[in-house]
Structures are given as C-alpha cells and as structure tokens.
C-alpha positions, 0 to 999 in steps of 0.5 A, a space after each residue: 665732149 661736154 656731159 649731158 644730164 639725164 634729166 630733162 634730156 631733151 632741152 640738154 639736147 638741143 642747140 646752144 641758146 643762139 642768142 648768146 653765141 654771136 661772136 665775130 669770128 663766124 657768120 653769126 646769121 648762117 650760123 643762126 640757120 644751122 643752129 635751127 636745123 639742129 635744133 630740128 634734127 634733135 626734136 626729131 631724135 627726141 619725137 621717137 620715143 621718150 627713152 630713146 629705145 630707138 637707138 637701142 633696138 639700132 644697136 641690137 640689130 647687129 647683134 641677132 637674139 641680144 637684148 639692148 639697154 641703157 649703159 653708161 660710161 666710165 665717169 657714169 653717163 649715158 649720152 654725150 654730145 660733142 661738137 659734131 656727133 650726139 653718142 648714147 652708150 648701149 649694153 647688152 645682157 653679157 656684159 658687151 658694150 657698144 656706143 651709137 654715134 649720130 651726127 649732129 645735123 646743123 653742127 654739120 652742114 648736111 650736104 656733109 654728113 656722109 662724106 664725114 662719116 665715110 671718111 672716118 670709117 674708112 679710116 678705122 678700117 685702114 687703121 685696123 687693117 694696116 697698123 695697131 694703131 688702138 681705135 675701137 672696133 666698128 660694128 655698123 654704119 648707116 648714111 642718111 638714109 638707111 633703113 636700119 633707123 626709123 628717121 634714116 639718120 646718118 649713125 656709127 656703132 662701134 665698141 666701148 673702149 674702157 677707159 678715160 679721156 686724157 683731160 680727166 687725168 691730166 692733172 694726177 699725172 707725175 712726169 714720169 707717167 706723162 713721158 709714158 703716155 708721149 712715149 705711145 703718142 711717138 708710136 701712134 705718129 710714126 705709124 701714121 708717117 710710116 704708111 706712104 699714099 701717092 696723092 694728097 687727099 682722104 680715105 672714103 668707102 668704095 662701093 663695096 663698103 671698102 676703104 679706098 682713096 679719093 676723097 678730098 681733103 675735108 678738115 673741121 676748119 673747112 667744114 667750119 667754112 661751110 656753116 658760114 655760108 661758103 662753099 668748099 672747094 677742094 679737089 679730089 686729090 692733088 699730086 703736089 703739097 704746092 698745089 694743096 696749099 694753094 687750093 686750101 689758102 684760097 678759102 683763107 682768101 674766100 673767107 675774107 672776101 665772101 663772110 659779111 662780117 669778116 673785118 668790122 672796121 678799117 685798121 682790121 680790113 687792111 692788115 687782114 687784107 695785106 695778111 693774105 697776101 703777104 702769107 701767100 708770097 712765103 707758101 714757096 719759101 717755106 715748101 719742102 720741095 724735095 717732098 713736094 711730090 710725096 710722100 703723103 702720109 695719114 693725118 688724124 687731123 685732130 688730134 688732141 687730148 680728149 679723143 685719147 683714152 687712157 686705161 688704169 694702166 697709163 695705156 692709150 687704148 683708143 684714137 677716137 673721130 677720125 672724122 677730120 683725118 686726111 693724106 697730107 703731105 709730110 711737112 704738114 703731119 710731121 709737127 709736134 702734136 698739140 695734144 702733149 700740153 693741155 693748151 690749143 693751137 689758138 692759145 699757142 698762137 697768142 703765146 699763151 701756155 708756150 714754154 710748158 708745150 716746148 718742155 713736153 715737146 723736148 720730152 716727147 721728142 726724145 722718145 721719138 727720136 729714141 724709137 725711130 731710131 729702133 724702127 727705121 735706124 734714122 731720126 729723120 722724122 724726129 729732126 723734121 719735129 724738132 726743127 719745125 720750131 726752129 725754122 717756122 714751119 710749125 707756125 706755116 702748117 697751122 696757118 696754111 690749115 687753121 683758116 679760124 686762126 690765121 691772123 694770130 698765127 701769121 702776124 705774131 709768130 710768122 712775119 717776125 720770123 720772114 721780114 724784118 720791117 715792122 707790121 704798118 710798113 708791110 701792111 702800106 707796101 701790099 696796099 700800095 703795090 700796083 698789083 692791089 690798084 683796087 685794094 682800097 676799093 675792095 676794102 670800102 667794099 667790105 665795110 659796106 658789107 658788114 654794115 649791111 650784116 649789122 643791120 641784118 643781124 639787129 633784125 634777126 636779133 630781134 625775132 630771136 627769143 630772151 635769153 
C-alpha cells in the first residue's frame, strides 16, 4: 500500500494525476473514465465530514457502548491506500484496534465490488473455519448498499494484526531469518494444496452470509481487463483445468482484438497476433491431464510480500486481500511463490532478479520438502515445485494467468523451451498457414484501430487539466 499523509488528506485521496499515467499497456482513455469515477467516489468519501468521524461511528457500530477514534499503525499512520481498497485504522478506548477497509470504486469497476468483497470474505471464513492459516478476524461487512454507511458504500472491518509488512524488513533479514520466514510460507502453501474442491472457481457468501462455492474464477488481471473496457467472461465454475485455461486465455485473445491500443505498429501487431496462437497450441502439452479433473485447490491469488505480516518475533501473523483468491487446479497453485525474493513476476519475465529467486526458491523448497514429508510421508507437491522450473510449467501458469504480461512471459521464457526455430520463422508460419487466410486483414484492421485511438486519446489529452 503506498502511505498517505495526514495533511491535505483529501487531495492524498484522490486519483492519480490522469494526465501523467498514460502508458501502453492499458486503454489510457477507459481508464481516464475510471479514474474520474474515482475521483467521484473520494470526494464522496471526503464530503462526509472533515475528520473522517464516518468511518469511526461505522467501526463502532459493531461494538455496542465503545467509543471510536483515530488509531494508527505500526510505521504511524492513519490511512493507506492500495491499489484496490482505501483503510483507515480505528481504535477503541480498551486498547482494541480494527482497520475499516473501502473499496476504491473506479480502481474496481463497479459492477465488481461486491463480488470482490464476497469472495475475499468468504475466503476469511473458510480460512478461519478450515485451517490456521493466520488471517485476521473480521468483525463486519456491508455491500453497496447497506445501510450501516451514511453513502451505503461497500466496506470491510476487520482486526488490526500488530505487525509489519515483509518489504519494510527485507533488507534486516540474515539468511537464517529468511529460511524462517519461508519455512512458514511452505505451511501456509501446504495448507492451502491440502483442502481438495471438486470444481474450479471461487469462494462467495450464500444467502445466509455463509461461504459456500460458486463463483467464478475473477483474478486482478481480469478485473484489469474490465477497466479497459472488456467485458469478463468466465463461468461459474468448470470441471476441468482444460476448460479453464481455455476459457481464461480467450480474454488473452479478446484483449488483443478488442483493446484499441493493444499493438501500436506492424512488427508488434504479428508477433503479438502469432504469440496467441502459438501459446494456445501448447495449453494441450503443458496440461497435467492426470489432474485435469482435480483435484482443485485455494489460491491467495496474490501472494506477494506486502500482504504478509511479519511480528517482532520472524512470525507470519497475517495473509492479507484474499480478494483475488480462487480454486485452481493444482499445476497452477503449485508454483514456487514469488513472493520469496523481492522481484515480480513482469521483472522475472524479463530476466531480471532471476538467480536470487532460484537460490530462495532452493531454500524454500527444502523446508517444504522437509515438511511434507512430516505432513503427508511424501514430497509429491515439493517435486511439482521444483520441477515447475525445469519443465516449463512455471512459465505456462504465469502466462495462462498473467493477461498484462504475457508476451514477455511466452516469447522469452516459453517458446525457447517448446520450439527450436527462431521467433520470425514461427511468426511467418502461423501468418501464412491457411487457418489465419485473414490474419493480414485483421492486422491492417488493428492499425486502423489505434489510429483511431491516437486521435481520440490527443483530444482527450487535450480537455484534461496541466499537470
């Protein structure tokens, strides 16, 4: 989450200067429109009341005959905003702290939010109720809506977990205090491959406020493809990883065709083009089919170092936004999480930061290995991990998945694995195969497209305000 300061809060609060975000890998105008509808939402929040006693009295309210004020967090503030949620910390006069969570509407698309939040709630319930995996207590919820807030905005509350975010003690760490933190992390991931689901999909509320299954499988890559402007398309559960992956790359497909400014010249347009289909002709190779049919398992979905806290004592003591989680079938959640270096899967992709990843990879494989071996008397999930880098899948599950991405991921670390010719020699055999006849058209198509976009995007440019 990036800090917000206390003075001048609501300007902190508002969107991103628009004007200084356009870059090419989202629809910069669709995006332009979100933004504004967040901008609306925070001078909403901002209109309440100065001191923000709104979400204070909203803390209150599930704790009858407590009084509620401004707390703070353990690096000292008050608020943060993340990428999806805004959180304000809230402290009662026994010494209890909550932490009020709103989702940003416009850093959501709006038809989303609830099915955000439902699915990350039910997920803490199911967490709670079914392992010890650490996630923090929640105390209540509202959908868009409710009447608990005086706007009827969408919010979560739940208990402040005392602790600090990995990133802000990466760098005190000695080795050994690392091999302590990933001994935990192979606990967290073998509770979560431990609980089997008979179809692939998410955890949501039933009508009783209970979890239950049903939802669909709704990733932040997707939720990024709704911001531009495309709409997502999964079902609401499948019975086979085969028809997951297919249905989860069309939108690689539908980005493509369907975001104006997706390629912005030729040479781009046909590796991307030929990229698409190329990768779709390997889904087959790299499935695992003896568990095409299950079993599925819980996957945080973003698991990376800011959402684990960290305590004085080198204990995890909260996995936070469970909010992207979903069932996915096993190949894809047993992958060495990224989260064991402080790179990124786009920096991976690219090479960068790789041979520190394989070193705690090895490091955290050993505890793993070592654990379920305790747990189950084998070490099948362990050798899944470790082969995952040897065999390519770990490349394939990130590209099936990581829709933002996937050109690096494919063209640099797949197609050298699957095909010996060079990228030009693949490119020119999908464009002149008989089954892409129109590809050429399509493509003239697509420069036609961002042409237009160009133009659009120059006048919008244009009635934005200076920078």
């Amino acid at each position: 989450m990036t800090s917000v300061p206390t003075a001048s809060l609501q300007g902190q609060l508002g969107p991103d200067n628009i004007a200084a975000r356009f870059f090419m890998d989202v629809n910069e105008i669709a995006r332009a429109a979100q933004k504004k509808t967040q901008e609306e939402w925070t001078k909403r929040l901002c209109s309440i009341d100065t001191d923000f006693r709104h979400v204070y009295d909203l803390a209150a309210s599930f704790r009858t005959g407590h009084t509620c004020s401004r707390a703070y967090d353990e690096t000292g503030l008050w608020v943060r905003k993340g990428a999806y949620n805004m959180c304000f910390w809230a402290g009662f006069e026994d010494g209890t702290k909550w932490v009020v969570r709103l989702p940003i509407v416009g850093a959501i698309a709006p038809e989303l939010v609830d099915e955000k939040l439902k699915t990350e709630i039910a997920t803490m319930m199911f967490l709670r109720e079914k392992t010890t995996v650490p996630v923090p207590a929640l105390i209540g919820y509202g959908l868009t809506g409710n009447n608990r807030h005086p706007l009827g905005l969408a919010f979560l509350v739940m208990e402040h977990v005392p602790g600090k975010a990995l990133p802000l003690i990466w760098d005190t760490l000695s080795d050994l205090d690392k091999r302590v933190i990933y001994d935990q992390i192979a606990a967290i991931t073998l509770q979560l491959n431990s609980y089997h689901f008979e179809k692939i999909g998410a955890l949501t509320l039933d009508d009783d406020g209970n979890w239950t299954t049903g939802n669909r499988p709704l990733t932040h890559a997707l939720a990024g493809l709704q911001l531009d402007g495309i709409e997502v398309r999964m079902r609401a559960h499948y019975n086979s990883a085969l028809d997951y992956f297919l249905d989860y790359f069309s939108h690689h497909r539908r980005r493509f065709l369907e975001q104006p400014n997706s390629t912005d010249e030729m040479d781009d347009a046909r590796e991307k083009y030929a990229g698409l289909f190329i990768f779709e002709s390997l889904i087959l190779q790299f499935l695992d089919r003896e568990n095409n049919c299950g079993p599925f398992v819980l996957s945080h979905g973003d698991l990376h170092g800011p959402n684990l806290m960290i305590d004085n004592d080198l204990q995890i003591v909260a996995v936070l936004d469970w909010e992207w989680s979903a069932i996915v079938p096993l190949q894809v959640a047993c992958l060495p999480p990224v989260c064991l270096s402080t790179t990124t899967i786009s920096k991976l992709a690219q090479g960068e930061g790789m041979q520190s990843f394989v070193e705690a990879v090895g490091i955290f494989l050993s505890c793993h290995q070592e654990r379920e071996r305790r747990l189950r008397g084998c070490t099948e999930m362990t050798g899944r991990m470790r082969n995952s880098l040897t065999n390519g899948t770990f490349w394939f599950g990130h590209a099936i998945q990581n829709i933002y991405t996937f050109e690096y991921l494919f063209w640099d670390n797949i197609f050298p694995y699957a095909f010996a010719a060079t990228e030009e020699v693949a490119i020119e055999s999908v464009l002149n195969s008989p089954m892409h006849r129109n590809a050429q058209e399509i493509l003239r198509g697509k420069m036609a497209q961002y042409d237009e976009y160009q133009k659009q995007l120059s006048n919008l440019k244009v009635q934005l305000p200076e920078t």
